[in-house]
N, C-alpha and C positions, 0 to 999 in steps of 0.2 A: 854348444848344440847338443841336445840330449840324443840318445839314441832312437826314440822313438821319432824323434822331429827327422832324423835322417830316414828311417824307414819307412814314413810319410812322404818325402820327397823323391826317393827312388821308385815308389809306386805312380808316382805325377808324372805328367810330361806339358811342360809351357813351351806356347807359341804365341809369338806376336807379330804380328801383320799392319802397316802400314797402307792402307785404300782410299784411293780416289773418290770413291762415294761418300755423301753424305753420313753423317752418323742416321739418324731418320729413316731414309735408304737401307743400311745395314740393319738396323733394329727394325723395319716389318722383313726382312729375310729371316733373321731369327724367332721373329716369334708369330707371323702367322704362318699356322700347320701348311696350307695349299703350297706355299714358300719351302718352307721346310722340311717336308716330306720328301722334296725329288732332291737332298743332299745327306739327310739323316737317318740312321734304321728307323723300321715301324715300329720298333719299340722302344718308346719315347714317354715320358712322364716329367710334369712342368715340375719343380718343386718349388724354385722361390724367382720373383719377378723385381726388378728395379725399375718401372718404366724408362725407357729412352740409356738405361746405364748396363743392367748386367739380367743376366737369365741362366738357370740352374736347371740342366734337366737331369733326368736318370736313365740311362740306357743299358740295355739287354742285347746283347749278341746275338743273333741270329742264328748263329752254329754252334756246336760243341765246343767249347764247353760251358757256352750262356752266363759269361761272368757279364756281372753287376758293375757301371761304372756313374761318374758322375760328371758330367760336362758344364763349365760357365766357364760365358762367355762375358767380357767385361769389353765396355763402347766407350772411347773417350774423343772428344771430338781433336782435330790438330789443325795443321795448316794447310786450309783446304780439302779436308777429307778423315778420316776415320782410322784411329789406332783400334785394332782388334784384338783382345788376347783372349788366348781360349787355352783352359786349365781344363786336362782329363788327367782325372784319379781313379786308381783301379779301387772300391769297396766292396766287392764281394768278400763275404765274410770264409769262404773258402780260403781264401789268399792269409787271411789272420790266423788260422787255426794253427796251435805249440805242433808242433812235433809229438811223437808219444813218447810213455815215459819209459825208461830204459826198463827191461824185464830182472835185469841182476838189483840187487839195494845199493850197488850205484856209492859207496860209502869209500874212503878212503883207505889205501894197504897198511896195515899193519903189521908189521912184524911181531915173531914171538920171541919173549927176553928168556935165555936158555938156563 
């Protein structure tokens, strides 16, 4: 596992839910807004749709400090009812920014040969 694949998943967080409802059921709560609105912030943007399987949106935090995330939800049907899983990752590009760079040149001690 490379490093970035680890600092990718430390920004995630998975959940998955086992429900009694229909897949059908679950997917119009996800994807009509009148639905949707009274469990998700107002700021809310579709990005990519699977009908009846998965849905991607993009969400903004309401408060300070208005980080940028990304929420899908993935629908698979089971027995008698609906596996749920929902992947949020944090993308605000604030969150990626280096560090700054050291003010000295950062270059390594040398000694002097007497």
């Amino acid at each position: 596992m490379s490093e970035s694949d680890t600092q990718d998943r430390t920004k995630q967080l998975v959940f998955a839910y086992q429900l009694d409802a229909p897949p059908e059921k679950v997917w119009r709560a996800l994807s009509i807004p009148a639905f949707r609105e009274r469990w998700l912030p107002a700021q809310v943007e579709a990005l990519s749709t699977v009908p009846g399987q998965e849905v991607r949106y993009r969400l903004t935090e309401e408060e300070p400090p208005f980080l940028e995330s990304i929420v899908t939800f993935e629908l698979a049907p089971n027995e008698g009812g609906t596996e749920l899983r929902i992947i949020h990752r944090l993308t605000d590009a604030r969150l990626s920014e280096q560090p700054p760079a050291p003010a000295n040149s950062n270059q390594p001690l040398m000694l002097r040969a007497a």
